[in-house]
Predicted model as a PDB file, atoms N, CA, C, CB and O in Angstrom, pLDDT in the B-factor column:
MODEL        1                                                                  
ATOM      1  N   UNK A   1      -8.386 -26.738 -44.057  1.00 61.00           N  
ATOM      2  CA  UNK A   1      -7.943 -26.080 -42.853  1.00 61.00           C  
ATOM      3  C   UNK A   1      -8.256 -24.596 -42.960  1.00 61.00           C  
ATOM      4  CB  UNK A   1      -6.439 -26.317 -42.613  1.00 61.00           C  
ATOM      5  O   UNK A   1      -7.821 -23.962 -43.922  1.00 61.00           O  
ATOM      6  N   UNK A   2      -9.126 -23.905 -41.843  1.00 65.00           N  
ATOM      7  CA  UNK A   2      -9.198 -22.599 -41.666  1.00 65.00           C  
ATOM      8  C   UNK A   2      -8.227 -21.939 -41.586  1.00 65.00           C  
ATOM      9  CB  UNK A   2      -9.755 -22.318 -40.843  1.00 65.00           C  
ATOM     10  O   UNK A   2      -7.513 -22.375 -40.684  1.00 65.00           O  
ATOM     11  N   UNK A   3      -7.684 -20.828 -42.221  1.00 64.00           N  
ATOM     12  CA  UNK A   3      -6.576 -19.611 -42.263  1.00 64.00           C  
ATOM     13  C   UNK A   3      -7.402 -18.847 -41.688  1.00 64.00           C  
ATOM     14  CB  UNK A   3      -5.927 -18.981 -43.676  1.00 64.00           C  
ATOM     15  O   UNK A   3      -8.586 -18.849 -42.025  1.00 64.00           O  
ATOM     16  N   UNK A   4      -6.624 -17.546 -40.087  1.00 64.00           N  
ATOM     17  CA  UNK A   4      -7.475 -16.484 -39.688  1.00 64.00           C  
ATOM     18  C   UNK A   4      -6.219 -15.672 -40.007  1.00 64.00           C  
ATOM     19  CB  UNK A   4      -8.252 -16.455 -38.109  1.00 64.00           C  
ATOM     20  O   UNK A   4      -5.154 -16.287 -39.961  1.00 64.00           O  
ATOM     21  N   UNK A   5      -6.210 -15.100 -40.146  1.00 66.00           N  
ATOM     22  CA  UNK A   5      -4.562 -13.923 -40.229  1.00 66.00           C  
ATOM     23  C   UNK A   5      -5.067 -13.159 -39.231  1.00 66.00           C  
ATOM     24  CB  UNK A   5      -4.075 -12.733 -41.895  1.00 66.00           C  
ATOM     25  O   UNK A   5      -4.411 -13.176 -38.190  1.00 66.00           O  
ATOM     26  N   UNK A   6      -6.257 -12.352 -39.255  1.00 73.00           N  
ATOM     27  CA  UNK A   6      -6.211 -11.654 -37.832  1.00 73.00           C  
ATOM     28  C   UNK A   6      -6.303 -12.012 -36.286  1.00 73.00           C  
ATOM     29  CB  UNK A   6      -7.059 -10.946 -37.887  1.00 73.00           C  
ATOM     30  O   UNK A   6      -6.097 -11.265 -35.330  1.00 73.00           O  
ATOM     31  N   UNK A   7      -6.699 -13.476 -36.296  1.00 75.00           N  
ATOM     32  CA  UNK A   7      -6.237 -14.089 -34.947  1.00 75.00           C  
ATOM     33  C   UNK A   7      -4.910 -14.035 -34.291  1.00 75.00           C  
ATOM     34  CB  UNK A   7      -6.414 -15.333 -35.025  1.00 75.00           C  
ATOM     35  O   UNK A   7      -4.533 -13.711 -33.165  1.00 75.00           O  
ATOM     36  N   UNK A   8      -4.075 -14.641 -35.824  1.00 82.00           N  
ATOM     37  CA  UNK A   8      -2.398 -14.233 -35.479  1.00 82.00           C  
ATOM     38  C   UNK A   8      -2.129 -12.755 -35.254  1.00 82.00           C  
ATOM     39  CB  UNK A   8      -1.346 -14.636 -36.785  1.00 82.00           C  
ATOM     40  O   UNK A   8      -1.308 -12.639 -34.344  1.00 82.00           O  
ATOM     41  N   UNK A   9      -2.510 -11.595 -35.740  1.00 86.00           N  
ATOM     42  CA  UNK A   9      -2.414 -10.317 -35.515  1.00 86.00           C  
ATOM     43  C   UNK A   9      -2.816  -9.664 -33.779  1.00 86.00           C  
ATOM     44  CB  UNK A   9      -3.350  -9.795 -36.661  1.00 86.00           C  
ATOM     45  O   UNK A   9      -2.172  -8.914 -33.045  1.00 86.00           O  
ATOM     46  N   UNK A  10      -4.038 -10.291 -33.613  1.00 89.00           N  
ATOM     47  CA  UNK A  10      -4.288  -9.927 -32.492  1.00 89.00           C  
ATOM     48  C   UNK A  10      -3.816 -10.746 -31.174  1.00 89.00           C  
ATOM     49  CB  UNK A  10      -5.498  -9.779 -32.588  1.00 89.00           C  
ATOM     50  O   UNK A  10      -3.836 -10.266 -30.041  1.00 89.00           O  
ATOM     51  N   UNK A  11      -3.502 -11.710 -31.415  1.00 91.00           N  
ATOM     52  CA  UNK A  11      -2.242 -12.352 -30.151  1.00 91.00           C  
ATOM     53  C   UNK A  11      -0.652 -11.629 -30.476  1.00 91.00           C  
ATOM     54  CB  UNK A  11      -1.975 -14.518 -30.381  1.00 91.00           C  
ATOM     55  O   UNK A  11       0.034 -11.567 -29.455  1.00 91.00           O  
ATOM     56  N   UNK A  12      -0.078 -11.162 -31.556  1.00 92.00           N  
ATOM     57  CA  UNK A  12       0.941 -10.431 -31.322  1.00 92.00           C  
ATOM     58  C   UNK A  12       0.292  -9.134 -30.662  1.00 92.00           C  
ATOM     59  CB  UNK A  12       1.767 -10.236 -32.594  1.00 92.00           C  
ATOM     60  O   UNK A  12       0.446  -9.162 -29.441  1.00 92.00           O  
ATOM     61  N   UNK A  13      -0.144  -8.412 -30.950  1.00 93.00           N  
ATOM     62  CA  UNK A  13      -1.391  -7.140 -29.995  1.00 93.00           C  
ATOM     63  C   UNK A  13      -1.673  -7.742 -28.565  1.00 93.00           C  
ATOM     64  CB  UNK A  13      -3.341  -6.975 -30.872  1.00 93.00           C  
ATOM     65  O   UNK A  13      -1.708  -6.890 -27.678  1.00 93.00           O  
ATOM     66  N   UNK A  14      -1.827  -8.708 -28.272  1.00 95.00           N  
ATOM     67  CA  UNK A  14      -2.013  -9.122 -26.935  1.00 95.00           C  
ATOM     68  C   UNK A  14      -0.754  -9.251 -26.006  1.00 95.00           C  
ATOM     69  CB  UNK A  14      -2.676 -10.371 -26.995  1.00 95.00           C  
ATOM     70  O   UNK A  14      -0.762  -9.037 -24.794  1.00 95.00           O  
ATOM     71  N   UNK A  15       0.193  -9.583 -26.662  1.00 96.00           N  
ATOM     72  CA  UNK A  15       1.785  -9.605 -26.357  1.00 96.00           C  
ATOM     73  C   UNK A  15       2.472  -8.703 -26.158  1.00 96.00           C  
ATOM     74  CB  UNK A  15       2.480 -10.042 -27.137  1.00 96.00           C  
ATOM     75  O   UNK A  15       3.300  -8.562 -25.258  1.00 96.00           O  
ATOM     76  N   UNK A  16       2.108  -7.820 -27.214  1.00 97.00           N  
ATOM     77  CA  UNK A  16       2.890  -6.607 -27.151  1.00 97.00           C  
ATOM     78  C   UNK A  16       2.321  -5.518 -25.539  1.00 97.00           C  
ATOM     79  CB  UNK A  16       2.542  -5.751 -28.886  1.00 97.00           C  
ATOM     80  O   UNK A  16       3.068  -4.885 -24.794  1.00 97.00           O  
ATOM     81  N   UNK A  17       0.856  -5.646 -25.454  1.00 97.00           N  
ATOM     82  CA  UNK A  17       0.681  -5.076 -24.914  1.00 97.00           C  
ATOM     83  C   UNK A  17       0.667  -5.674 -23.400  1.00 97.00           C  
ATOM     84  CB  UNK A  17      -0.103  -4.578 -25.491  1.00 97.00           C  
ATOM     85  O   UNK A  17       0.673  -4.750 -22.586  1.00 97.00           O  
ATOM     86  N   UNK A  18       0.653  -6.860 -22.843  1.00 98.00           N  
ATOM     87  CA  UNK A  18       1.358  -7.664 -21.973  1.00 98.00           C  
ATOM     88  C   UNK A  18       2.195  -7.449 -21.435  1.00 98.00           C  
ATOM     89  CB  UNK A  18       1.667  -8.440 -22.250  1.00 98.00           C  
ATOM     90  O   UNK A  18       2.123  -7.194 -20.233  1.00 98.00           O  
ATOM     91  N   UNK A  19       3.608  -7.468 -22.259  1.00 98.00           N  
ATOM     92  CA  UNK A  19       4.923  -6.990 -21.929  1.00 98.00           C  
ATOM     93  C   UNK A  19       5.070  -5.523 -21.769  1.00 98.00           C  
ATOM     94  CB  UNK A  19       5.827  -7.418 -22.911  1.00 98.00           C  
ATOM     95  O   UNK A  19       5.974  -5.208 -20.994  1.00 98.00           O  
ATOM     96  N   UNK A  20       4.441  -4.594 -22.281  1.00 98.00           N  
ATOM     97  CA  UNK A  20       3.874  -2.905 -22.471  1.00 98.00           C  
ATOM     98  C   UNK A  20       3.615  -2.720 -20.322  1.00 98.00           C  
ATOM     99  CB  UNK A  20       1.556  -2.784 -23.935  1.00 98.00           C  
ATOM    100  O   UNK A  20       4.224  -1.998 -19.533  1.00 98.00           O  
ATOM    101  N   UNK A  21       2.713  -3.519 -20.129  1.00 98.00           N  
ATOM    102  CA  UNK A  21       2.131  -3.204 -18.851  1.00 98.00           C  
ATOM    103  C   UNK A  21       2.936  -3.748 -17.854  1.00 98.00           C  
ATOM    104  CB  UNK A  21       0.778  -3.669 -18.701  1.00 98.00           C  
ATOM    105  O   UNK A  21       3.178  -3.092 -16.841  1.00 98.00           O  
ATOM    106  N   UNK A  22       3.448  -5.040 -18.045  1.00 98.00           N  
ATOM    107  CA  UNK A  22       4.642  -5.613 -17.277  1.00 98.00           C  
ATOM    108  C   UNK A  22       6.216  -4.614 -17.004  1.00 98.00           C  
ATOM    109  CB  UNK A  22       5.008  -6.992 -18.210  1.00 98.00           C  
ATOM    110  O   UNK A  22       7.031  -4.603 -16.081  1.00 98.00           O  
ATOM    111  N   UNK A  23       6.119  -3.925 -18.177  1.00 98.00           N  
ATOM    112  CA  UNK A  23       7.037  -3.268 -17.889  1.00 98.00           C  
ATOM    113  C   UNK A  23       6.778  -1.264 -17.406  1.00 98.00           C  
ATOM    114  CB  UNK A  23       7.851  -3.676 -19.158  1.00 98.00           C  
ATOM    115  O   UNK A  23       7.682  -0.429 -17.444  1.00 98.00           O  
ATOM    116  N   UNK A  24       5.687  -1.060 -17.106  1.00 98.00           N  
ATOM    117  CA  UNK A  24       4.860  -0.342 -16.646  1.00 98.00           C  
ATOM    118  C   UNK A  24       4.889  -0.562 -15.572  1.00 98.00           C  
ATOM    119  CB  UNK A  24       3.866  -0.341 -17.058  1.00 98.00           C  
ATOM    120  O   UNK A  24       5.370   0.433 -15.030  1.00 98.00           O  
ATOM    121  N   UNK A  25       4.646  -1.346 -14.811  1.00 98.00           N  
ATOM    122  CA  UNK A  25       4.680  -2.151 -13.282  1.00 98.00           C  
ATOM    123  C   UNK A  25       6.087  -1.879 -12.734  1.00 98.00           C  
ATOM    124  CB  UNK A  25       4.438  -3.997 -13.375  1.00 98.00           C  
ATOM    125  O   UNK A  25       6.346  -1.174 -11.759  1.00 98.00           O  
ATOM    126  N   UNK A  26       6.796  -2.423 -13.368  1.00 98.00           N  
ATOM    127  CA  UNK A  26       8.049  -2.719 -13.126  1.00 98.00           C  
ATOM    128  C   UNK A  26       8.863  -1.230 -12.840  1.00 98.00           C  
ATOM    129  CB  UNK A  26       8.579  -3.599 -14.371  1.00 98.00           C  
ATOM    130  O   UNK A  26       9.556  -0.892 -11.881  1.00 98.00           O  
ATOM    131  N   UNK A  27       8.466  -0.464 -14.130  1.00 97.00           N  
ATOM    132  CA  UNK A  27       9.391   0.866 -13.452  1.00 97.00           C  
ATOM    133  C   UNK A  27       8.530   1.432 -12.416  1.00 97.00           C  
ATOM    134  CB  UNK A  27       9.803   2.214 -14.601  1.00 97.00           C  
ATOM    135  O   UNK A  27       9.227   1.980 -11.562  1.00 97.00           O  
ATOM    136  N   UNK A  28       7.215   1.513 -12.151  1.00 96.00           N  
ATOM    137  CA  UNK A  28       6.126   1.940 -10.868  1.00 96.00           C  
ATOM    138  C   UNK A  28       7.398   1.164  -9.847  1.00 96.00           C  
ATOM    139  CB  UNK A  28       3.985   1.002 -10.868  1.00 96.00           C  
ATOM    140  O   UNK A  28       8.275   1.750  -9.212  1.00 96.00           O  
ATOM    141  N   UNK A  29       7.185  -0.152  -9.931  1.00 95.00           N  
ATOM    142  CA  UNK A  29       7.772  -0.759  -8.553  1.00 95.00           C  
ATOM    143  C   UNK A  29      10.057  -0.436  -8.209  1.00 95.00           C  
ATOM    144  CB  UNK A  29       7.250  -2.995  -8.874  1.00 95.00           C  
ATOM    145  O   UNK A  29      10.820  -0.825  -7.325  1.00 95.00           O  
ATOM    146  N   UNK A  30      10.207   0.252  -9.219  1.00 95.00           N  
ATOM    147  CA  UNK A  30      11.448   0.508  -8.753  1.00 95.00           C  
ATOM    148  C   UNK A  30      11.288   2.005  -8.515  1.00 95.00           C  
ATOM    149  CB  UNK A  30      12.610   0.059  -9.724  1.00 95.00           C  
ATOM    150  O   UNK A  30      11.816   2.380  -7.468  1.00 95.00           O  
ATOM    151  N   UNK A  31      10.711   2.912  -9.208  1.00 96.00           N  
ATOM    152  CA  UNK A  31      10.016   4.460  -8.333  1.00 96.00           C  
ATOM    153  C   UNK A  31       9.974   4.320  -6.544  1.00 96.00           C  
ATOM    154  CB  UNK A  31       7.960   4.712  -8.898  1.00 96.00           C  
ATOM    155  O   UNK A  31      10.697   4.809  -5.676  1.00 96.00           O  
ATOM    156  N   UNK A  32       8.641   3.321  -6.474  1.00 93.00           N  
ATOM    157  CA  UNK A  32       8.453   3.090  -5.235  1.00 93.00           C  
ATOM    158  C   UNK A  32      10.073   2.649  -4.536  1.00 93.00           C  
ATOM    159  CB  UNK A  32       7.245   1.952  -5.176  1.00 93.00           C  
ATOM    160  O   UNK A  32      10.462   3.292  -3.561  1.00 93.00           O  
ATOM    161  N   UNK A  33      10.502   2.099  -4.819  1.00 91.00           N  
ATOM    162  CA  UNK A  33      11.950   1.395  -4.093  1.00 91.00           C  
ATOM    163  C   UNK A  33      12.620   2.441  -4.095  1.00 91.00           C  
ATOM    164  CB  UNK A  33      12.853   0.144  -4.838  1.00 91.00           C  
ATOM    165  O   UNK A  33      13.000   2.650  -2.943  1.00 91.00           O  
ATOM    166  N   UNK A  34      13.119   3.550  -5.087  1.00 92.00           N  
ATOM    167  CA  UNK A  34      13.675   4.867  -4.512  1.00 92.00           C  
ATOM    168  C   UNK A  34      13.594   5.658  -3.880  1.00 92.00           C  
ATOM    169  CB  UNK A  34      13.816   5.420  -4.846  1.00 92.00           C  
ATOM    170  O   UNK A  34      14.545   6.278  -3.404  1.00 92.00           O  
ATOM    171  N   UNK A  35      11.962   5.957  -3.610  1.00 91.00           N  
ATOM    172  CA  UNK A  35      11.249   6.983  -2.901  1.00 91.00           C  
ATOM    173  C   UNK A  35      11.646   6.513  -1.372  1.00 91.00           C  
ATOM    174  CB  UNK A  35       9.521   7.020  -3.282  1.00 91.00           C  
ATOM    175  O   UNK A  35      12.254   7.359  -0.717  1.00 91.00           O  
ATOM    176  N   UNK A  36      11.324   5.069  -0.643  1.00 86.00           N  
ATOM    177  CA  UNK A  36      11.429   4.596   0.041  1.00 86.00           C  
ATOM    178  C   UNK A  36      10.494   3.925   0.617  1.00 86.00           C  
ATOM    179  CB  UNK A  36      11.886   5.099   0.417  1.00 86.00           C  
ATOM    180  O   UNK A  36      10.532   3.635   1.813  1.00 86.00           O  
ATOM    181  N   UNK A  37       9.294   3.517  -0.388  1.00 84.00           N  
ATOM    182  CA  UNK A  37       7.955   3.358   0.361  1.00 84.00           C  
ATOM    183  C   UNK A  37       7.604   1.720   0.779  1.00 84.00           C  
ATOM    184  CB  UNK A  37       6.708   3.980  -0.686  1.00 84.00           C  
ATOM    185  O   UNK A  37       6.584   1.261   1.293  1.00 84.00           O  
ATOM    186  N   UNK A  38       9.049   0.936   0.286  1.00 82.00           N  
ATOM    187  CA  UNK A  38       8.732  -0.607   1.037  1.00 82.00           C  
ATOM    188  C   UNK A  38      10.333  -0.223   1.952  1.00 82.00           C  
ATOM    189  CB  UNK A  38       8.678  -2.561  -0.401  1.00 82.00           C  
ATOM    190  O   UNK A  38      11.279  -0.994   1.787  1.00 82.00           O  
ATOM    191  N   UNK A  39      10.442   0.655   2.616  1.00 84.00           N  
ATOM    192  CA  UNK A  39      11.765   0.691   3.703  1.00 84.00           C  
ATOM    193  C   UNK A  39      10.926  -0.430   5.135  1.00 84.00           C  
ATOM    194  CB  UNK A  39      12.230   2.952   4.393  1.00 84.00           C  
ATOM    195  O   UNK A  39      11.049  -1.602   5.491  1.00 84.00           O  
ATOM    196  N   UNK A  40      10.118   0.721   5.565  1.00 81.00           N  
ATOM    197  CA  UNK A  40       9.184   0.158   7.006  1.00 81.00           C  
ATOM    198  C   UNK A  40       8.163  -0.369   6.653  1.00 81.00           C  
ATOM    199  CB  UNK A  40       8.647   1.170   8.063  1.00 81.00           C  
ATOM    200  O   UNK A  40       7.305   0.274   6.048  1.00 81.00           O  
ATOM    201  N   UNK A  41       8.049  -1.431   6.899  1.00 77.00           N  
ATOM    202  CA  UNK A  41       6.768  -2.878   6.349  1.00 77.00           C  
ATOM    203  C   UNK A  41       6.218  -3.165   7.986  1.00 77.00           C  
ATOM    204  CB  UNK A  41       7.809  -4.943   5.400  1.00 77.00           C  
ATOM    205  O   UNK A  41       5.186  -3.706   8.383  1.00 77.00           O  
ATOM    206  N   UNK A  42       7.141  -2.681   8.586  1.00 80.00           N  
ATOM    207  CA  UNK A  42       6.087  -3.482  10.571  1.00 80.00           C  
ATOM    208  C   UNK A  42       5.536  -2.812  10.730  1.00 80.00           C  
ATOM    209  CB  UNK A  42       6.635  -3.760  12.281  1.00 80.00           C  
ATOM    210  O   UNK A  42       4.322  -2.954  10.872  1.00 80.00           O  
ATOM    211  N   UNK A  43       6.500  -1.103  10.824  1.00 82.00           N  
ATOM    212  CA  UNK A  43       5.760  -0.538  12.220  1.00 82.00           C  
ATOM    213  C   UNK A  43       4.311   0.098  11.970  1.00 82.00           C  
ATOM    214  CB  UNK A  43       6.724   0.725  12.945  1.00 82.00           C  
ATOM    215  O   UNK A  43       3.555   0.450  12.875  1.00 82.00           O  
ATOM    216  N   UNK A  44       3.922   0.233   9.982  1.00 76.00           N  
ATOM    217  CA  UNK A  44       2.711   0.376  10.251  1.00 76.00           C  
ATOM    218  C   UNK A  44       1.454   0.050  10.966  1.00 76.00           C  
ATOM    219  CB  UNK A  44       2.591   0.327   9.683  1.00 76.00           C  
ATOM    220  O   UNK A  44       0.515   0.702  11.422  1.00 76.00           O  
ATOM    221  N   UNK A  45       1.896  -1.629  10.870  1.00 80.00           N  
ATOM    222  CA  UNK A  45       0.764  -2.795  11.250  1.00 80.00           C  
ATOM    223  C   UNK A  45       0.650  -2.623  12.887  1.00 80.00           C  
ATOM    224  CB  UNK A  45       1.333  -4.605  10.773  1.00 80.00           C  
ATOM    225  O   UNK A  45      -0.323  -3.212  13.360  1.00 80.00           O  
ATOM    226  N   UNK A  46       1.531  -1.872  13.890  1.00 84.00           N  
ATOM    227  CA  UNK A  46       2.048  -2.315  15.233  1.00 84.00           C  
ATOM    228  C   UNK A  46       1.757  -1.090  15.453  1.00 84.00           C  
ATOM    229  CB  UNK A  46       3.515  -2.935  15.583  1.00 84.00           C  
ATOM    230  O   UNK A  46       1.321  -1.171  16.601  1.00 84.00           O  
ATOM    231  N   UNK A  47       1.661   0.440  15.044  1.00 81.00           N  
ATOM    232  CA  UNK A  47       1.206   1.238  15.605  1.00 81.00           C  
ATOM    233  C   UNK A  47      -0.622   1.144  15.943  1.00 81.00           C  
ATOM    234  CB  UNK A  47       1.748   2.250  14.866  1.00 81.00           C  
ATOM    235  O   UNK A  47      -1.006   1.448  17.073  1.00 81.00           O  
ATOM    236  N   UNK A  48      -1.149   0.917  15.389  1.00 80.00           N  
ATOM    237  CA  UNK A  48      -2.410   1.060  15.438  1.00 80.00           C  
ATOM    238  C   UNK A  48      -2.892   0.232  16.934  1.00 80.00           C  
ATOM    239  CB  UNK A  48      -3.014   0.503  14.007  1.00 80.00           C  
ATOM    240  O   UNK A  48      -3.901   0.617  17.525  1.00 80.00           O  
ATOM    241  N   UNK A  49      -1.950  -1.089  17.535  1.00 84.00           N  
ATOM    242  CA  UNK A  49      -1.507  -1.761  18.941  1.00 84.00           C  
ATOM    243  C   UNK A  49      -1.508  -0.182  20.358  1.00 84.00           C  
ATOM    244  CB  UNK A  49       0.593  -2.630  18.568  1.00 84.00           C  
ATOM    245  O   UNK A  49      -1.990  -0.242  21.489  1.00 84.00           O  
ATOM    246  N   UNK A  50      -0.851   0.944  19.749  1.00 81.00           N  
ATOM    247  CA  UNK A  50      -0.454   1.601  20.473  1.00 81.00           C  
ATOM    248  C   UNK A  50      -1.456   3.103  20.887  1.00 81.00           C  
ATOM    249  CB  UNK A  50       0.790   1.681  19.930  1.00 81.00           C  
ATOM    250  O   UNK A  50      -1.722   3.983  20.068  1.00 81.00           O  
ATOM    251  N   UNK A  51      -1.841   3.097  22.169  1.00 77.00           N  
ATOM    252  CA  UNK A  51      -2.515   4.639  22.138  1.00 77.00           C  
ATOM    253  C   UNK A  51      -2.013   6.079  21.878  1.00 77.00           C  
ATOM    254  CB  UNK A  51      -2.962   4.847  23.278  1.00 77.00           C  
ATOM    255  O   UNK A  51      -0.916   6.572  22.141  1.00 77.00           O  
ATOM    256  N   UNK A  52      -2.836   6.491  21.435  1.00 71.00           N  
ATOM    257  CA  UNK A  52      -2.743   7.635  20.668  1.00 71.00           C  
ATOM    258  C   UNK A  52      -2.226   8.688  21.835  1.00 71.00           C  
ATOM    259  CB  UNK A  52      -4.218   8.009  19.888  1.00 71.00           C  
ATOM    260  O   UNK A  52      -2.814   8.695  22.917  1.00 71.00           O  
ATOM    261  N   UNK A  53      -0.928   9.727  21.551  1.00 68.00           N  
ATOM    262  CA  UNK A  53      -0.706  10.732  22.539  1.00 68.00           C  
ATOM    263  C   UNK A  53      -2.427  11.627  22.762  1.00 68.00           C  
ATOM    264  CB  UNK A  53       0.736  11.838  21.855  1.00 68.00           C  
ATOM    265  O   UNK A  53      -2.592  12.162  23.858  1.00 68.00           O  
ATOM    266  N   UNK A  54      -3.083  11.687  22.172  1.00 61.00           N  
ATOM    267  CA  UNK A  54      -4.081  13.043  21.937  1.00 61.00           C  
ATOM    268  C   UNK A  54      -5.080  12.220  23.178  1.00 61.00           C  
ATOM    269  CB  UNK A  54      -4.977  13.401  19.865  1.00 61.00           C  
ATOM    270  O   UNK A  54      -5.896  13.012  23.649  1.00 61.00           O  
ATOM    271  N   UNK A  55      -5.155  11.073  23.674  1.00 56.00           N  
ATOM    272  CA  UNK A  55      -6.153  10.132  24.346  1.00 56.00           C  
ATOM    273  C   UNK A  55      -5.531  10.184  26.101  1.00 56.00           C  
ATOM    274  CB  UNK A  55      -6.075   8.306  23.468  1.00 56.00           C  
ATOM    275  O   UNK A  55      -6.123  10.163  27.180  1.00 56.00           O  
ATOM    276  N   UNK A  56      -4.074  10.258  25.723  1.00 57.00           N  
ATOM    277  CA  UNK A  56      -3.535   9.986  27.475  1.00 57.00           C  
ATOM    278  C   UNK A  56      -3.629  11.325  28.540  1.00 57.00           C  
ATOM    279  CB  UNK A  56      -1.640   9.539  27.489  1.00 57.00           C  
ATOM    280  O   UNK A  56      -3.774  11.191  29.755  1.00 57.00           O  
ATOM    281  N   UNK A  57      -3.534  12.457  27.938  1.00 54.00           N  
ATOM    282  CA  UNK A  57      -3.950  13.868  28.621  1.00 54.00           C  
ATOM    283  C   UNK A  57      -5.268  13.665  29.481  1.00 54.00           C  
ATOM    284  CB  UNK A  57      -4.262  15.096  27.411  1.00 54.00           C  
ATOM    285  O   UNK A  57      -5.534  13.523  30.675  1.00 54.00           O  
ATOM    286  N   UNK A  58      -5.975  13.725  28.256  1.00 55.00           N  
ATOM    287  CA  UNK A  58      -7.522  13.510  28.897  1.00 55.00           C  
ATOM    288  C   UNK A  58      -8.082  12.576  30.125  1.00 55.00           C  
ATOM    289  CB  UNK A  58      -8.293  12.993  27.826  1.00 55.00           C  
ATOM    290  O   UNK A  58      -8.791  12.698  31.124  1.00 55.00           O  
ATOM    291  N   UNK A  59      -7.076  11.235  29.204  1.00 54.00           N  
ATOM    292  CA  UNK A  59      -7.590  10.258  30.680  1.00 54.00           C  
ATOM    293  C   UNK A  59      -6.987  10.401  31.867  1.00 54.00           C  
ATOM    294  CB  UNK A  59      -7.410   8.751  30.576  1.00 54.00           C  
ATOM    295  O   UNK A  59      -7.532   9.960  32.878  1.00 54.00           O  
ATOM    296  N   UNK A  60      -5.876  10.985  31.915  1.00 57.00           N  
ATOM    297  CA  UNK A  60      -5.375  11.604  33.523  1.00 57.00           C  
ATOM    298  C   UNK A  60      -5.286  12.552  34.174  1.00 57.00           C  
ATOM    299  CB  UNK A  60      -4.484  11.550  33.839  1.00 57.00           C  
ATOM    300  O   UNK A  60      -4.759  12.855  35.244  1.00 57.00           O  
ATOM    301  N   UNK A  61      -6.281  13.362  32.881  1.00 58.00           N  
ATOM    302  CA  UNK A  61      -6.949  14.645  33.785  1.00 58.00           C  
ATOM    303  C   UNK A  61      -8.265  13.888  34.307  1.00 58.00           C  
ATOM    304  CB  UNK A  61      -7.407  16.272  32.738  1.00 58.00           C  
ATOM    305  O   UNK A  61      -8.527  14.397  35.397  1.00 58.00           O  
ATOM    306  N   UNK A  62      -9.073  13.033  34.045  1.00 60.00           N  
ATOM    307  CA  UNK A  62     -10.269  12.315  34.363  1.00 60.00           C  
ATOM    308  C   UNK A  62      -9.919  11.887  35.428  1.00 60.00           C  
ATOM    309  CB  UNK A  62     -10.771  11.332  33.524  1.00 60.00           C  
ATOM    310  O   UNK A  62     -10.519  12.214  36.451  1.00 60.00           O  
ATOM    311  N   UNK A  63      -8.912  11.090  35.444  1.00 61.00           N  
ATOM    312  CA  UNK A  63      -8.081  10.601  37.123  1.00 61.00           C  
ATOM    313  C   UNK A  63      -8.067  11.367  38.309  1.00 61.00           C  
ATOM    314  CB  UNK A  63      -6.530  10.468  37.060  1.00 61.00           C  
ATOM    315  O   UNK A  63      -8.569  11.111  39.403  1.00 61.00           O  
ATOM    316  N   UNK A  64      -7.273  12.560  37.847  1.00 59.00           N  
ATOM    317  CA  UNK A  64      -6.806  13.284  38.762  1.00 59.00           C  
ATOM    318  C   UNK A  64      -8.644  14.179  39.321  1.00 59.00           C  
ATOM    319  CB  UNK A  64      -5.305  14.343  37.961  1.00 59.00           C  
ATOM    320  O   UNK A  64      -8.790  14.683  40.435  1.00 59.00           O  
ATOM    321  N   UNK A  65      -9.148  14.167  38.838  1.00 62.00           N  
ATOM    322  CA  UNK A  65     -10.669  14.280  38.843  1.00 62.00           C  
ATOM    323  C   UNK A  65     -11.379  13.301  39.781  1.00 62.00           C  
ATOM    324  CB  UNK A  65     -11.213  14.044  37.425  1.00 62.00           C  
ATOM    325  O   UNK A  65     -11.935  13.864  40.724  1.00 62.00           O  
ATOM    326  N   UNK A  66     -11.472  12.196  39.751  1.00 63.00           N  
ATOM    327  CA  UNK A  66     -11.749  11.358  40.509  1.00 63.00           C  
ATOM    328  C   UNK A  66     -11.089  11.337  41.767  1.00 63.00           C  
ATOM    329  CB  UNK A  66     -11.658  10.398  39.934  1.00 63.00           C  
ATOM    330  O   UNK A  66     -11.718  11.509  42.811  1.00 63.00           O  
ATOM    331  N   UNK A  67      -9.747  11.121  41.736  1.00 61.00           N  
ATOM    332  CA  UNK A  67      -9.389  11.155  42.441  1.00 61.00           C  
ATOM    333  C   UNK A  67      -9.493  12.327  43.826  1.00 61.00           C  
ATOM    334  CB  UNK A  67      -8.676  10.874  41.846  1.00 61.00           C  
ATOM    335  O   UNK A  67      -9.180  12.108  44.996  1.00 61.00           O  
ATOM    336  N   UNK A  68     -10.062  13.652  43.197  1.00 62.00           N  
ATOM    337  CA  UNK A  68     -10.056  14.783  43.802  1.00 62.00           C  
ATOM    338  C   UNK A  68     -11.547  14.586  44.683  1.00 62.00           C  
ATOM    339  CB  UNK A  68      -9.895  16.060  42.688  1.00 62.00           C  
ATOM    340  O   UNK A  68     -11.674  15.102  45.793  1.00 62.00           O  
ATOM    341  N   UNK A  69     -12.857  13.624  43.921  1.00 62.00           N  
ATOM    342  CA  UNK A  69     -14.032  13.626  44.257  1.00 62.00           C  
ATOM    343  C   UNK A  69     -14.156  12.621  45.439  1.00 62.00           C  
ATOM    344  CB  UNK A  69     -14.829  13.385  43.120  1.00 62.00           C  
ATOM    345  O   UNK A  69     -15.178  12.387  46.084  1.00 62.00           O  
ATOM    346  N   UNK A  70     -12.816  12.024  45.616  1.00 58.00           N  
ATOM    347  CA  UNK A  70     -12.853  10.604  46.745  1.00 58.00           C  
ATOM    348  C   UNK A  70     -12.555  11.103  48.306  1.00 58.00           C  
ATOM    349  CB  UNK A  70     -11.416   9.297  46.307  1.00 58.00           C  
ATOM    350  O   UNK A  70     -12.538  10.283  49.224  1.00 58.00           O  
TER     351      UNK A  70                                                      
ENDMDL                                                                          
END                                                                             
């Protein structure tokens, strides 16, 4: 039977550093939860649905334009 000793060495090294990054993640994702950055999850997705204030000026000065040429 083959003996590797450093196979066993480098799966504890694989473990260690596993749980190292898992718990790396983990305080990232409770940071984020204090700051507040999973509070509003909709209204990002639902604004982009909605026109922009900087767009409605223009188009009813264009109106009132037309309207003046009729």
């Amino acid at each position: 039977m083959y003996f590797c000793p450093i196979g066993m060495e480098i799966l504890y090294l694989m473990i260690l550093c596993s749980v190292s990054l898992a718990v790396i993640f983990l305080i990232l994702f409770i940071y984020g939860m204090k700051k507040g950055q999973f509070d509003d999850d909709e209204s990002p997705a639902v604004r982009i649905l909605f026109d922009s204030e900087e767009n409605q000026p223009k188009e009813d000065s264009d109106k009132k334009e037309d309207k003046k040429n009729i």
